[in-house]
PDB file as gemmi writes it, atoms N, CA and C in Angstrom:
CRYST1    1.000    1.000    1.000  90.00  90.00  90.00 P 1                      
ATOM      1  N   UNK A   1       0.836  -1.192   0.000  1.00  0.00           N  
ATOM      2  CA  UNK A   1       0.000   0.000   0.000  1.00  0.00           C  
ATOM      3  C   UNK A   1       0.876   1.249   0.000  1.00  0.00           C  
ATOM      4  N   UNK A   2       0.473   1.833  -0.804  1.00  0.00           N  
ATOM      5  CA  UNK A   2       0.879   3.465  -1.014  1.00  0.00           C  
ATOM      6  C   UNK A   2       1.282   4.384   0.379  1.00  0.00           C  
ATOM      7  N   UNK A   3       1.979   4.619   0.640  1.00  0.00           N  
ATOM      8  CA  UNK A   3       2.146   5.803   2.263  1.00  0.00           C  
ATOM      9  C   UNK A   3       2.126   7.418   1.379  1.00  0.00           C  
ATOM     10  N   UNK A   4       1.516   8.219   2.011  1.00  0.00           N  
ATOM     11  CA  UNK A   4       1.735   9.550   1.931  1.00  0.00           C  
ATOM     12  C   UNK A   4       2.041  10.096   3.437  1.00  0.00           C  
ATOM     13  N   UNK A   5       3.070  11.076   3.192  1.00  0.00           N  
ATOM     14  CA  UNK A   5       4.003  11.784   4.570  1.00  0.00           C  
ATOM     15  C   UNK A   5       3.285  12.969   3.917  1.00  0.00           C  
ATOM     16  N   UNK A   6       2.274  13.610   5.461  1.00  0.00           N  
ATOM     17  CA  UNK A   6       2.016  15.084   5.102  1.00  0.00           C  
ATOM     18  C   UNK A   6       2.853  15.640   6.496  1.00  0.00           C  
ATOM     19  N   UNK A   7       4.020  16.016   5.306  1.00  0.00           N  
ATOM     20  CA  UNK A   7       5.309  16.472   6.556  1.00  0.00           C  
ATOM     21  C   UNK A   7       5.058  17.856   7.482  1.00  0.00           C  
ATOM     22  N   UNK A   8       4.199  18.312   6.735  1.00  0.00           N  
ATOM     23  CA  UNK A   8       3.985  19.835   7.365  1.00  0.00           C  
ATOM     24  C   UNK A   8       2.840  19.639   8.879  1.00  0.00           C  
ATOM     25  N   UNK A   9       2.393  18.373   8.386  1.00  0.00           N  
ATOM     26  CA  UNK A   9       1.462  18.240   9.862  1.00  0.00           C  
ATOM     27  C   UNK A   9       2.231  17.032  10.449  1.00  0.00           C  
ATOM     28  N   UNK A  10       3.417  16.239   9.945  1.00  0.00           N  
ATOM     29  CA  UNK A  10       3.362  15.273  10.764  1.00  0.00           C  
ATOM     30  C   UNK A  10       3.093  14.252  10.741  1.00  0.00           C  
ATOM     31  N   UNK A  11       1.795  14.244   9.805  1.00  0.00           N  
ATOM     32  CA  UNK A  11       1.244  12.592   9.519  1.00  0.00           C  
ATOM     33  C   UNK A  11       1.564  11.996   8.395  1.00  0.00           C  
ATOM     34  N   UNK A  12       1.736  10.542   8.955  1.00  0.00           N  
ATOM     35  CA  UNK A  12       2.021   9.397   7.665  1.00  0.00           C  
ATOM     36  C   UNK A  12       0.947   8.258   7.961  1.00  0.00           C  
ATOM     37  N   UNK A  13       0.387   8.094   6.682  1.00  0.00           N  
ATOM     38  CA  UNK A  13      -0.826   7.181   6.699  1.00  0.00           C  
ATOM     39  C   UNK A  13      -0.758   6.290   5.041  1.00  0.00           C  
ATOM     40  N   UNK A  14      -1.621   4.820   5.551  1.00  0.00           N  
ATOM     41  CA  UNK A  14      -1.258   3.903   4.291  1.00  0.00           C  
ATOM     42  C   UNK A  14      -2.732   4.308   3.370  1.00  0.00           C  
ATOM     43  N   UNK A  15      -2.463   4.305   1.942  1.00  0.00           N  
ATOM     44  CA  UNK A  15      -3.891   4.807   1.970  1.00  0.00           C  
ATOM     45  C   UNK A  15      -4.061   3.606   0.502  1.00  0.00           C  
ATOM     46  N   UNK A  16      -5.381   3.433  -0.335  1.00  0.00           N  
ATOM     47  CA  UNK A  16      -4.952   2.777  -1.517  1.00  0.00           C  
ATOM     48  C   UNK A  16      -4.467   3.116  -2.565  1.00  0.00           C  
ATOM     49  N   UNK A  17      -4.294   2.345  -4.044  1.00  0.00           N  
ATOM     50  CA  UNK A  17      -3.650   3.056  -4.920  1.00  0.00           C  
ATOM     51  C   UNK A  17      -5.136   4.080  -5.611  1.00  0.00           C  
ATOM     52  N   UNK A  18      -4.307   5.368  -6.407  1.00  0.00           N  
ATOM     53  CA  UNK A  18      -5.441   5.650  -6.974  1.00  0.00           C  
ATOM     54  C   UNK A  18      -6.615   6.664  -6.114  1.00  0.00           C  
ATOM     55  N   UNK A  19      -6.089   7.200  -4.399  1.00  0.00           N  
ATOM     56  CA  UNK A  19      -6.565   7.486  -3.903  1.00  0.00           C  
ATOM     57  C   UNK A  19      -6.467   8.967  -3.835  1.00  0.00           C  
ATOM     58  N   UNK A  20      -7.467   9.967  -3.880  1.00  0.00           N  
ATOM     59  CA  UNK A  20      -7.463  11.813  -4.242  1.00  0.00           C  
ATOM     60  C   UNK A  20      -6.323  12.012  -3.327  1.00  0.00           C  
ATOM     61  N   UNK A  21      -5.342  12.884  -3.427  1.00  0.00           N  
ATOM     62  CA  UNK A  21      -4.824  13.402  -1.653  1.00  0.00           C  
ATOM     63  C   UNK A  21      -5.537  14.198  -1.206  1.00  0.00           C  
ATOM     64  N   UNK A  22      -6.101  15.510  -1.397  1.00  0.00           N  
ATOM     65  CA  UNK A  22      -7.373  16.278  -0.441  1.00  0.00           C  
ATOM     66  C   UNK A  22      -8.174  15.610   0.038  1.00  0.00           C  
ATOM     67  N   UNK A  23      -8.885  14.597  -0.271  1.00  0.00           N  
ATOM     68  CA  UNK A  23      -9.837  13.512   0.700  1.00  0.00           C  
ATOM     69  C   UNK A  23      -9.108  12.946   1.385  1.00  0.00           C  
ATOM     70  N   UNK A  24      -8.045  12.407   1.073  1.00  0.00           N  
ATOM     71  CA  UNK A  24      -6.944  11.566   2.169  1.00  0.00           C  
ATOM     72  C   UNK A  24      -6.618  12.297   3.023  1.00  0.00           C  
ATOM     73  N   UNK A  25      -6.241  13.796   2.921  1.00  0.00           N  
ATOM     74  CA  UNK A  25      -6.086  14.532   4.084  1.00  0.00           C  
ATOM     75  C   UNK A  25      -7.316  14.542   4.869  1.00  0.00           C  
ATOM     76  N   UNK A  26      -8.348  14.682   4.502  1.00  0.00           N  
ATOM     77  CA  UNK A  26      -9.571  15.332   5.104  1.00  0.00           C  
ATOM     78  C   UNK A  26     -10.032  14.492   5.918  1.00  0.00           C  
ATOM     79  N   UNK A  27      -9.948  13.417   5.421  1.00  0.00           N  
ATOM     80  CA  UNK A  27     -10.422  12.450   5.773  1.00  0.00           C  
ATOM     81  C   UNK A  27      -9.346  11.208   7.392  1.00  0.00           C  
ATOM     82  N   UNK A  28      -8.019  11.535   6.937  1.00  0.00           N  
ATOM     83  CA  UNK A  28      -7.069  11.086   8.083  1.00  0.00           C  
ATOM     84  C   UNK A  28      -6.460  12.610   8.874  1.00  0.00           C  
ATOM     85  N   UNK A  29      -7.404  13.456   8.487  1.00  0.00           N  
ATOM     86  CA  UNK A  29      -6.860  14.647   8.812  1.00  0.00           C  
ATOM     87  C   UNK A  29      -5.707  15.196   9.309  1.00  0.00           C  
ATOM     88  N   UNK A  30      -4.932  14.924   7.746  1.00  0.00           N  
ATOM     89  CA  UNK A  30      -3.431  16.087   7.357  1.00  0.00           C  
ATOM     90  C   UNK A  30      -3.365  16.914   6.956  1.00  0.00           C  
ATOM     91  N   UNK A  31      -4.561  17.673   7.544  1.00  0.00           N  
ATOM     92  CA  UNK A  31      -4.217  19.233   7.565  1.00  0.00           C  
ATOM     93  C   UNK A  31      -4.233  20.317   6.257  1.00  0.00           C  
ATOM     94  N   UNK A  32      -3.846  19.435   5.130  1.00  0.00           N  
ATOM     95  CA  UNK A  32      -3.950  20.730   3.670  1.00  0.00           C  
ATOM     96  C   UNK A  32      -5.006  21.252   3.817  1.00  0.00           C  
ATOM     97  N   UNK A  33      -4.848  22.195   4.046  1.00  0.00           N  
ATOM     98  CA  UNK A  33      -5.362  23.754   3.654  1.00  0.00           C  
ATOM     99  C   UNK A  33      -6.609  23.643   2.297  1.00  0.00           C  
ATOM    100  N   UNK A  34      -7.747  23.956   2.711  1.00  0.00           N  
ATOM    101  CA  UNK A  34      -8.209  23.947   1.328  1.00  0.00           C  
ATOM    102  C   UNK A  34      -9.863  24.701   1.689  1.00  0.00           C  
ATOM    103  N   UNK A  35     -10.709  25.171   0.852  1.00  0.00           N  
ATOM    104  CA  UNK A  35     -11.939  25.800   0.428  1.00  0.00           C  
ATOM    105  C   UNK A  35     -13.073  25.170  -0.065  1.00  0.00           C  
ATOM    106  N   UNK A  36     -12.413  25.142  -1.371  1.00  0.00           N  
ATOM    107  CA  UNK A  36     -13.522  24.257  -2.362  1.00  0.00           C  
ATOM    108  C   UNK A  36     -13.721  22.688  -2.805  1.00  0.00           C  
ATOM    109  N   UNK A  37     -12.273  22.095  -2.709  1.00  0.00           N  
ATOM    110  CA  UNK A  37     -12.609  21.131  -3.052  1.00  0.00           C  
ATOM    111  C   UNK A  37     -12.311  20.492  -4.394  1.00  0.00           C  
ATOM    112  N   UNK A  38     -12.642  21.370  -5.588  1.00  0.00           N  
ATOM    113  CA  UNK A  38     -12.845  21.228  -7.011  1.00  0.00           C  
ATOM    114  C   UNK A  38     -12.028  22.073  -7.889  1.00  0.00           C  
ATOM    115  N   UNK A  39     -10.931  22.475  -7.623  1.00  0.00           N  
ATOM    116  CA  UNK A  39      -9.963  22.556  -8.350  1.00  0.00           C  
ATOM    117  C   UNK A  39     -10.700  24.755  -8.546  1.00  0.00           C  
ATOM    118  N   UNK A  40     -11.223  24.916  -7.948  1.00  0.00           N  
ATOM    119  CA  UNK A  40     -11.932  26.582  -8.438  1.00  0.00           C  
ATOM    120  C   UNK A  40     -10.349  27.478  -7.734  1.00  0.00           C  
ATOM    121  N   UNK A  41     -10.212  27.390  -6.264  1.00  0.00           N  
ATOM    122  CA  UNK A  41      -9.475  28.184  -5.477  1.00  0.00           C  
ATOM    123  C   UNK A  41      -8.457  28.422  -5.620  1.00  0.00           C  
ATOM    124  N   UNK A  42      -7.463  27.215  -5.684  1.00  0.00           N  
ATOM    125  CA  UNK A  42      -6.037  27.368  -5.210  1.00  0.00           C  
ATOM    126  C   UNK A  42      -5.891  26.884  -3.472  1.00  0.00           C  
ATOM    127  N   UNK A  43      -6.743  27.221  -3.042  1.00  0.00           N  
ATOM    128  CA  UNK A  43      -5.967  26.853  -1.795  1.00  0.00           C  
ATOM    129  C   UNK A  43      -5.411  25.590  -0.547  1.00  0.00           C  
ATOM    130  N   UNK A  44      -5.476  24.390  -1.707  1.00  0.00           N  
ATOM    131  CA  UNK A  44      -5.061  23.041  -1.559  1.00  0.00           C  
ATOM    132  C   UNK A  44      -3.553  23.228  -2.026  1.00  0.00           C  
ATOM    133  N   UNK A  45      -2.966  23.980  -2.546  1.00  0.00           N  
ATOM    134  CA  UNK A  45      -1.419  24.125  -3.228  1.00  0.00           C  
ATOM    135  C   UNK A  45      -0.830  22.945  -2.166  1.00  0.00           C  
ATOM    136  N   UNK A  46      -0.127  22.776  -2.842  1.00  0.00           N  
ATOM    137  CA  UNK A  46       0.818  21.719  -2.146  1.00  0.00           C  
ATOM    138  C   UNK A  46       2.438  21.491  -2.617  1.00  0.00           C  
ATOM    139  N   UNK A  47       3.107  21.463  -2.051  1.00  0.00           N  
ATOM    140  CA  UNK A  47       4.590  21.212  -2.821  1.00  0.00           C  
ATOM    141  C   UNK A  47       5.072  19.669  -2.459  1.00  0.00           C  
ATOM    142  N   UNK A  48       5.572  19.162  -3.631  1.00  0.00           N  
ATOM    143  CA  UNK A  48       5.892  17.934  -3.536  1.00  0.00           C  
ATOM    144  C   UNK A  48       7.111  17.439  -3.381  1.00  0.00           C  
ATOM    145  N   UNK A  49       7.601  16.771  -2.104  1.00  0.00           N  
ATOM    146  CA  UNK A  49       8.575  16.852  -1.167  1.00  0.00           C  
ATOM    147  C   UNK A  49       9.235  15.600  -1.823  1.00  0.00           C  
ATOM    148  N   UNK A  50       8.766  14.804  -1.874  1.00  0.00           N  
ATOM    149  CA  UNK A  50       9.270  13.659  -2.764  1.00  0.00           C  
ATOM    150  C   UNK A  50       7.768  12.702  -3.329  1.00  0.00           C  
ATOM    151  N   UNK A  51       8.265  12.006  -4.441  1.00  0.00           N  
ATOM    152  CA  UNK A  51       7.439  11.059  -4.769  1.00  0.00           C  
ATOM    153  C   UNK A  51       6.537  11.484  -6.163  1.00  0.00           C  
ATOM    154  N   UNK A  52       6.878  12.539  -7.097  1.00  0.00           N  
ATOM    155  CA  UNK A  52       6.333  13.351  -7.584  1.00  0.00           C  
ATOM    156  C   UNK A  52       5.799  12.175  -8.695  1.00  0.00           C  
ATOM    157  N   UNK A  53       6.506  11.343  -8.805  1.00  0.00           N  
ATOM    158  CA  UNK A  53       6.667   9.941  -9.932  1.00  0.00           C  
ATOM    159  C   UNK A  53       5.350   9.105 -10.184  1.00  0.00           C  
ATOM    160  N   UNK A  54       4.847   9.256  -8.422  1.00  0.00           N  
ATOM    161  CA  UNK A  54       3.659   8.229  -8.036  1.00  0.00           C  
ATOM    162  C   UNK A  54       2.313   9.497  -7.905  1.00  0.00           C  
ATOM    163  N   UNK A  55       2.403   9.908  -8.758  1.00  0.00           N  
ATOM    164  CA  UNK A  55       1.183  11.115  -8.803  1.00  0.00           C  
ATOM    165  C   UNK A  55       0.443  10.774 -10.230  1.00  0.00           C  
ATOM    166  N   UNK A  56      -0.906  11.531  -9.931  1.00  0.00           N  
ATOM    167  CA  UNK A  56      -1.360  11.103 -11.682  1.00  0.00           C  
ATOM    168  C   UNK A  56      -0.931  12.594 -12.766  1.00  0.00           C  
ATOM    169  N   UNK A  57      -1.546  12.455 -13.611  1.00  0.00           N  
ATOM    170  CA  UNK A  57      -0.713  13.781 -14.695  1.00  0.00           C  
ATOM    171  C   UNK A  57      -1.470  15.174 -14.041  1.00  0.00           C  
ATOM    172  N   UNK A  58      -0.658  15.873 -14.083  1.00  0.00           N  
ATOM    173  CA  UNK A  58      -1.046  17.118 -14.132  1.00  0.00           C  
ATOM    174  C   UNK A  58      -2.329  17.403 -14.859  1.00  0.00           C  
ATOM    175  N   UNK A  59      -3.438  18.528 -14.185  1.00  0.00           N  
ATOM    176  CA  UNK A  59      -4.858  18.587 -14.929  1.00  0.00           C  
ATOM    177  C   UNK A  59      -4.902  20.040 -15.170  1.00  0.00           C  
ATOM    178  N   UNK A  60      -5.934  20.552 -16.295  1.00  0.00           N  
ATOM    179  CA  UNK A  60      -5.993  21.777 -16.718  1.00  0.00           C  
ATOM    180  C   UNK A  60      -6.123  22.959 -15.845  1.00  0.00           C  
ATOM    181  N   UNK A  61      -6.757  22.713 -14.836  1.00  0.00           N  
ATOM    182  CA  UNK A  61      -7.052  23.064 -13.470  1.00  0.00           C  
ATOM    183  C   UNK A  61      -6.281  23.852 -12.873  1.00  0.00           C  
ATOM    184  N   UNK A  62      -4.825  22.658 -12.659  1.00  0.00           N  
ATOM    185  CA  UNK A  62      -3.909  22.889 -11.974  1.00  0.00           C  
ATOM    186  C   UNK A  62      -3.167  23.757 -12.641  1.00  0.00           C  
ATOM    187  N   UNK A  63      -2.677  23.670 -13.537  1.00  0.00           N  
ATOM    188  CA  UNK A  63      -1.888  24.628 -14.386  1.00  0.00           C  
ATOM    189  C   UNK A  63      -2.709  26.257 -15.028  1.00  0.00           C  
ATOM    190  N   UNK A  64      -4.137  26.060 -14.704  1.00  0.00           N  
ATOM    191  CA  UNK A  64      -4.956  27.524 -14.668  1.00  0.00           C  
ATOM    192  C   UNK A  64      -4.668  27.793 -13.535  1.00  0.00           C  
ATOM    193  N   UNK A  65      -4.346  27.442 -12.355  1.00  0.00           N  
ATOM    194  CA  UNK A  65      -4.343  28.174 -11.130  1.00  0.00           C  
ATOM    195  C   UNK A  65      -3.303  28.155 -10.771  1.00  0.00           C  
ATOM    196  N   UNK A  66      -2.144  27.406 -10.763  1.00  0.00           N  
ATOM    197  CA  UNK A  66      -0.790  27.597 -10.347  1.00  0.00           C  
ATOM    198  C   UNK A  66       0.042  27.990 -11.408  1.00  0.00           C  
ATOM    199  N   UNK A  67      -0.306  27.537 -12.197  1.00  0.00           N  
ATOM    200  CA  UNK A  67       0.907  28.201 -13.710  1.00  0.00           C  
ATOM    201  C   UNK A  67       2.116  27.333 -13.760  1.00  0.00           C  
ATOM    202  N   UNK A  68       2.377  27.302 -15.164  1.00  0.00           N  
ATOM    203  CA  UNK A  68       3.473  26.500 -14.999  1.00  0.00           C  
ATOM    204  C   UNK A  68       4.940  26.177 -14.310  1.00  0.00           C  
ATOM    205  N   UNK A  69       4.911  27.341 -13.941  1.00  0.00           N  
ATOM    206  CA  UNK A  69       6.358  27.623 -13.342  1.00  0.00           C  
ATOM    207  C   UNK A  69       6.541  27.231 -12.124  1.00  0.00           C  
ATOM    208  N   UNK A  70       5.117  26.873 -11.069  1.00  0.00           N  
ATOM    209  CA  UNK A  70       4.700  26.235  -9.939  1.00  0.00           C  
ATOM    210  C   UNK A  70       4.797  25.344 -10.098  1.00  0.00           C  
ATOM    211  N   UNK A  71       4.159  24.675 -11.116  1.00  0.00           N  
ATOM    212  CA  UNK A  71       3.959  23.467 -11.590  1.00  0.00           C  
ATOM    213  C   UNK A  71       5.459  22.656 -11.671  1.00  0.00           C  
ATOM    214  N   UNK A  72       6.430  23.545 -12.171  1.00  0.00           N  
ATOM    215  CA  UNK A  72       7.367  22.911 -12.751  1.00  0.00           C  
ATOM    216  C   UNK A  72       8.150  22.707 -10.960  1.00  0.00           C  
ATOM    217  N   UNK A  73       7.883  23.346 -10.578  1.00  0.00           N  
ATOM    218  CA  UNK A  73       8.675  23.695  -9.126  1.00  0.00           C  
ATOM    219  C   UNK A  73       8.328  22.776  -8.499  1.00  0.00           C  
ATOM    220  N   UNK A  74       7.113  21.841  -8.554  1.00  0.00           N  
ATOM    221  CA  UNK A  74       6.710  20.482  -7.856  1.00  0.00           C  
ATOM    222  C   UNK A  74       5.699  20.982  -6.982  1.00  0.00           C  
ATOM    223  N   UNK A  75       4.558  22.068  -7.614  1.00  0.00           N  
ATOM    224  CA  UNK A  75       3.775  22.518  -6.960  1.00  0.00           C  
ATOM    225  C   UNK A  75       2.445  21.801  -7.405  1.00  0.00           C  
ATOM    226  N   UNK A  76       1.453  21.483  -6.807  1.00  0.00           N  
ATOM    227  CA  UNK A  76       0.173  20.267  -7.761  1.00  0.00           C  
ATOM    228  C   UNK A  76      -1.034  21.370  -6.448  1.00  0.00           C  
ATOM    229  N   UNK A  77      -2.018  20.888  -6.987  1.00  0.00           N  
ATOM    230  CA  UNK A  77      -3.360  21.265  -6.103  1.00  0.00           C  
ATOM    231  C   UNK A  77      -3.851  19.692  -5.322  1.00  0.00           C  
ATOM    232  N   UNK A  78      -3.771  19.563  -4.540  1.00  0.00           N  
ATOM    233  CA  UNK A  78      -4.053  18.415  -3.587  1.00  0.00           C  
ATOM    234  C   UNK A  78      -5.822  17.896  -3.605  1.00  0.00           C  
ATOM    235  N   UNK A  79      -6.575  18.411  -4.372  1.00  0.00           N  
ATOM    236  CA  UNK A  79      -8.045  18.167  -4.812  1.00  0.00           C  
ATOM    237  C   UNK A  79      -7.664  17.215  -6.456  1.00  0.00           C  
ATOM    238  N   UNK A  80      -7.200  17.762  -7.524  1.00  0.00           N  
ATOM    239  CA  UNK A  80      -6.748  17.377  -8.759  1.00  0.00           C  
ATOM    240  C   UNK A  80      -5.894  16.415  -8.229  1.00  0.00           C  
ATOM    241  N   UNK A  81      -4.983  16.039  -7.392  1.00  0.00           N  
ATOM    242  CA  UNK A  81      -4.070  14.831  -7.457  1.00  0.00           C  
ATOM    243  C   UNK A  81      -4.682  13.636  -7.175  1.00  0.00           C  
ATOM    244  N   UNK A  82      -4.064  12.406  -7.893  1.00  0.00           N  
ATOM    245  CA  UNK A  82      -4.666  11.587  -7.332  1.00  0.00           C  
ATOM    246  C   UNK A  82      -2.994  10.168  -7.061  1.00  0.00           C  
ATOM    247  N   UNK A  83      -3.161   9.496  -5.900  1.00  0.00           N  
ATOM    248  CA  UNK A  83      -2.082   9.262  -5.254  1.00  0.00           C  
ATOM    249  C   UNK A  83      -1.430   7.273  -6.133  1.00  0.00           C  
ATOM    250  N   UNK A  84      -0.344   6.907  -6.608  1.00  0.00           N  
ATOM    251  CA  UNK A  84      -0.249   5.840  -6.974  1.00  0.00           C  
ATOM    252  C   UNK A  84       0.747   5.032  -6.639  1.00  0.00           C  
ATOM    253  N   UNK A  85       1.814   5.622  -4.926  1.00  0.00           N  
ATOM    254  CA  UNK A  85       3.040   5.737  -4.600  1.00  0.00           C  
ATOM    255  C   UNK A  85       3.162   6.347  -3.579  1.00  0.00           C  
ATOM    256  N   UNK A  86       4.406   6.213  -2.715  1.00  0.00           N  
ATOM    257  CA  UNK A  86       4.626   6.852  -1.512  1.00  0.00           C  
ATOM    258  C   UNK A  86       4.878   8.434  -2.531  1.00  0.00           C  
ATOM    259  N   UNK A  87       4.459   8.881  -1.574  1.00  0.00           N  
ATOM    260  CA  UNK A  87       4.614  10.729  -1.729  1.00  0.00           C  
ATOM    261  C   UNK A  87       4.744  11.246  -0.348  1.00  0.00           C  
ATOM    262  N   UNK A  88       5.425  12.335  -0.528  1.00  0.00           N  
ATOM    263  CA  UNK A  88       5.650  13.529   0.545  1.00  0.00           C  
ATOM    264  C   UNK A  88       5.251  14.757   0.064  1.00  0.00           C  
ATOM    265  N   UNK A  89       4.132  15.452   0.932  1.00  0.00           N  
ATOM    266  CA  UNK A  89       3.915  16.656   0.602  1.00  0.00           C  
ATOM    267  C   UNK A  89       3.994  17.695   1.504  1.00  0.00           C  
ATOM    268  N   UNK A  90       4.059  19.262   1.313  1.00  0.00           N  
ATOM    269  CA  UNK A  90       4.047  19.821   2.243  1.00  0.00           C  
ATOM    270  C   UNK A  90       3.408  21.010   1.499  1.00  0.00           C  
ATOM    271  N   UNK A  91       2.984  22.329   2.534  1.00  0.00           N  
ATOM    272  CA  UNK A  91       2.494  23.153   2.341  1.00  0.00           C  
ATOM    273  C   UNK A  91       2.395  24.227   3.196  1.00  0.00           C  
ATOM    274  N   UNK A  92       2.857  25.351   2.759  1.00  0.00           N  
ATOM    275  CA  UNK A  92       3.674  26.640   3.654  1.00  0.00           C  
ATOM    276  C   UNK A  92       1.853  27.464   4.484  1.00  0.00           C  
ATOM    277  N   UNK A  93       2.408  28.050   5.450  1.00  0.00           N  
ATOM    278  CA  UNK A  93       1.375  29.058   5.799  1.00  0.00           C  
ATOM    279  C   UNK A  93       1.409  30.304   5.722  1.00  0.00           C  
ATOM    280  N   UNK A  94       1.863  30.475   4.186  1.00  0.00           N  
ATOM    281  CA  UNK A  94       2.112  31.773   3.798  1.00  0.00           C  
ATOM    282  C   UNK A  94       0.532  32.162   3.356  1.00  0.00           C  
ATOM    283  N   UNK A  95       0.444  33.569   3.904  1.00  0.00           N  
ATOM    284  CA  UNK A  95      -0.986  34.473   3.810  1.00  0.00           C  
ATOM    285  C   UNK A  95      -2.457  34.048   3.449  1.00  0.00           C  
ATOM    286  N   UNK A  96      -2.556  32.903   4.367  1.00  0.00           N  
ATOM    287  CA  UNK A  96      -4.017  32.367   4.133  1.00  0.00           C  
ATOM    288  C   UNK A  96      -5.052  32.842   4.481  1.00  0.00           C  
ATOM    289  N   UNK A  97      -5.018  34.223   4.788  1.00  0.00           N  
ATOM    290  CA  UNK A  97      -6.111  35.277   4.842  1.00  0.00           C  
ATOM    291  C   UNK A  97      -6.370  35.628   3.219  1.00  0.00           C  
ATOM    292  N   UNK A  98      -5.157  35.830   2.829  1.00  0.00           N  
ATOM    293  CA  UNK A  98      -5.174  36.191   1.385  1.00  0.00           C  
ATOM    294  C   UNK A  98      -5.809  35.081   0.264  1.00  0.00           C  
ATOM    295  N   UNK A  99      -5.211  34.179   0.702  1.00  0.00           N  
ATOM    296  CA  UNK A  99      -5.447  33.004  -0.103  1.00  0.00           C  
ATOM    297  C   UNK A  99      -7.271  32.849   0.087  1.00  0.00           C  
ATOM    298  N   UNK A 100      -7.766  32.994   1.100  1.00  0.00           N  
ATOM    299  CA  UNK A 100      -8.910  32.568   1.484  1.00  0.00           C  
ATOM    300  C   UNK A 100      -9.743  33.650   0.804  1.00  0.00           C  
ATOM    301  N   UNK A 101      -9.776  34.729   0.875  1.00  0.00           N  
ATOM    302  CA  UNK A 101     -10.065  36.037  -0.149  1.00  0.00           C  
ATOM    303  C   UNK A 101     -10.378  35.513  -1.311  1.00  0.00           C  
ATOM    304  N   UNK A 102      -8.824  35.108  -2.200  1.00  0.00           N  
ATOM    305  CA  UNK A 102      -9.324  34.739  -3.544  1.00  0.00           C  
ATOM    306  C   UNK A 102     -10.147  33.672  -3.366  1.00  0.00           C  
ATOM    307  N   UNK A 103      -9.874  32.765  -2.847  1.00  0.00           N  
ATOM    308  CA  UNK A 103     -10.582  31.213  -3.094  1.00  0.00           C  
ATOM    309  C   UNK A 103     -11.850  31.837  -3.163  1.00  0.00           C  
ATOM    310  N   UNK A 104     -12.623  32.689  -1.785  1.00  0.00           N  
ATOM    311  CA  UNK A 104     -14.165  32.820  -1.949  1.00  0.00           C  
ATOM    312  C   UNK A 104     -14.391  33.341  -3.281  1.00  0.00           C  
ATOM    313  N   UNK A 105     -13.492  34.568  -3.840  1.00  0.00           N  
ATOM    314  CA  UNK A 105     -14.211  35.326  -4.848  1.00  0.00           C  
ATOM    315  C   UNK A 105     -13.968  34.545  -6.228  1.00  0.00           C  
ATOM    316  N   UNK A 106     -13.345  33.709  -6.327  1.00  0.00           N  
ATOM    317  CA  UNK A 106     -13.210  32.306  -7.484  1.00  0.00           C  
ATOM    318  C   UNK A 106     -14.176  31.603  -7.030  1.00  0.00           C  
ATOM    319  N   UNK A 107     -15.094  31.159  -6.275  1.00  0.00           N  
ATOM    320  CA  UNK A 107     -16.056  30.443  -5.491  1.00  0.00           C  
ATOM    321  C   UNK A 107     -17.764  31.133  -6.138  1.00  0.00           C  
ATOM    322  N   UNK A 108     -17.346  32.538  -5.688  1.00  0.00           N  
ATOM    323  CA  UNK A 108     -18.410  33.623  -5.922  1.00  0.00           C  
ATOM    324  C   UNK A 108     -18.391  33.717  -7.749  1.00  0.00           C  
ATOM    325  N   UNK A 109     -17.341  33.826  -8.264  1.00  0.00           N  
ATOM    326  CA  UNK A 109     -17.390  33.786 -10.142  1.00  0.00           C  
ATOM    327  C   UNK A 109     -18.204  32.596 -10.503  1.00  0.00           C  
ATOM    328  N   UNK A 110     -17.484  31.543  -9.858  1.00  0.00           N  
ATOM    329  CA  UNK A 110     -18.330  30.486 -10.282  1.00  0.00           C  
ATOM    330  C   UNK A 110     -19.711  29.565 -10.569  1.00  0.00           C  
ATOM    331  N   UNK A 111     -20.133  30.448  -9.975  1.00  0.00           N  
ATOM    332  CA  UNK A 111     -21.731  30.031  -9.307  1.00  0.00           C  
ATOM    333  C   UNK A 111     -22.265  30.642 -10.234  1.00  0.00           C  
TER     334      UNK A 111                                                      
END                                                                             
């Protein structure tokens, strides 16, 4: 079975193959940061600490909201991923007042 290390909280849990990581957090509660759920916000960002190999492909989503240059940096949205391998992720607590701002008003466009 697959392990994901969510290093920023601490937890390591076995999960199956093929499994979302934002539900895996939510659900063994590791903590990523997140709003919506569905790829609208951004605020699932996640940086990928190791294991980038055992991830599924990058989605349109992700690269509308992080851009490539995130992307390339080993940055993924933790809602769009889905898990096939040990991975390590982490995720900073840089300005999640801010972050939470946009997410609602990307939340509010959407509807």
């Amino acid at each position: 079975m697959p392990t994901v290390t969510f290093q920023t909280s601490g937890k390591t849990i076995e999960i199956d193959k093929d499994t979302n990581l934002l539900r895996t957090s939510i659900r063994f509660e590791g903590s990523v940061p997140y709003k919506c759920g569905g790829g609208l916000c951004g605020t699932c960002k996640v940086r990928i600490v190791d294991g980038q190999e055992n991830l599924s492909k990058v989605m349109k989503k992700e690269v509308a909201r992080l851009g490539e240059e995130k992307i390339e940096q080993g940055f993924r949205l933790a809602c769009q991923t889905f898990i096939n391998g040990d991975v390590t992720v982490a995720w900073g607590e840089e300005d999640l007042e801010r972050l939470n701002k946009i997410a609602q008003r990307r939340i509010n466009a959407a509807q």
